[in-house]
C-alpha positions as CSV (number, residue, x, y, z in Angstrom):
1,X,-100.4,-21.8,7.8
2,X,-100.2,-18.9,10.3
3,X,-96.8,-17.4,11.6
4,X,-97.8,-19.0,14.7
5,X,-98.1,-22.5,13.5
6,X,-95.2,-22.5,11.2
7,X,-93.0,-20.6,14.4
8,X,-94.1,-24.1,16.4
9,X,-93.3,-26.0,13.3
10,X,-90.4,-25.0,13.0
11,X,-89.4,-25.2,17.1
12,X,-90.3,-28.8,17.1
13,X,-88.3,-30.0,14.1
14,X,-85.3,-27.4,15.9
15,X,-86.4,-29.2,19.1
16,X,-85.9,-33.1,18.0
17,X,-84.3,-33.5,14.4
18,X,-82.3,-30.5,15.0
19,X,-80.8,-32.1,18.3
20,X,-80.4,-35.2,16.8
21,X,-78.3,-33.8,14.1
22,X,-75.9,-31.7,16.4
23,X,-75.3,-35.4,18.3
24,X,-74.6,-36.9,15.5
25,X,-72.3,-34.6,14.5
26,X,-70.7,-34.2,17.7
27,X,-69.9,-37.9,18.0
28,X,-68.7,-37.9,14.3
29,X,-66.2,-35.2,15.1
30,X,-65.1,-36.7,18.3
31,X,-64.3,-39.9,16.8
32,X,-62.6,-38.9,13.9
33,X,-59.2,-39.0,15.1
34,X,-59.4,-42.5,16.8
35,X,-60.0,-43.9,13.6
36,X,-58.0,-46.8,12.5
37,X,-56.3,-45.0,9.3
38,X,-55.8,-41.7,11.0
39,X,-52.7,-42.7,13.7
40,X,-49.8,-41.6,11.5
41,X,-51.7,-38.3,10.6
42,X,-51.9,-38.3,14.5
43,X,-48.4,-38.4,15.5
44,X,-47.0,-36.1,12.9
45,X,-49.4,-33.3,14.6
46,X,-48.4,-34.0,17.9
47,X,-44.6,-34.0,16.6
48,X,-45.1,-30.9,14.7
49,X,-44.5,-28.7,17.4
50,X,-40.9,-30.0,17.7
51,X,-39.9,-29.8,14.2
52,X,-37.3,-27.3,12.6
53,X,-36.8,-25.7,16.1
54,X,-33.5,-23.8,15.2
55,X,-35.1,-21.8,12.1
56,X,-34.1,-18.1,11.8
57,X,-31.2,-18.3,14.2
């Protein structure tokens, strides 16, 4: 196999398996937090932000 084979080789799987593989990631990350277990985690994120507002004074 020359350089020049394997460098298409190597574009093609980049070019469909490889793009397959970032959308399937993508969608896996994206979905993650509508899952059906993952609502309490959820809010106590969200309410983080408000918690122990009066530390240090």
């Amino acid at each position: 196999m020359t350089d020049h084979s394997t460098y298409e080789f190597l574009r093609q799987m980049a070019d469909s398996w490889g793009l397959l593989a970032m959308l399937i990631s993508f969608l896996i990350l994206a979905l993650w937090p509508f899952r059906p277990g993952a609502q309490e985690r959820n809010e106590q994120a969200a309410n983080a932000i408000f918690e122990d507002q009066n530390d240090g004074e």
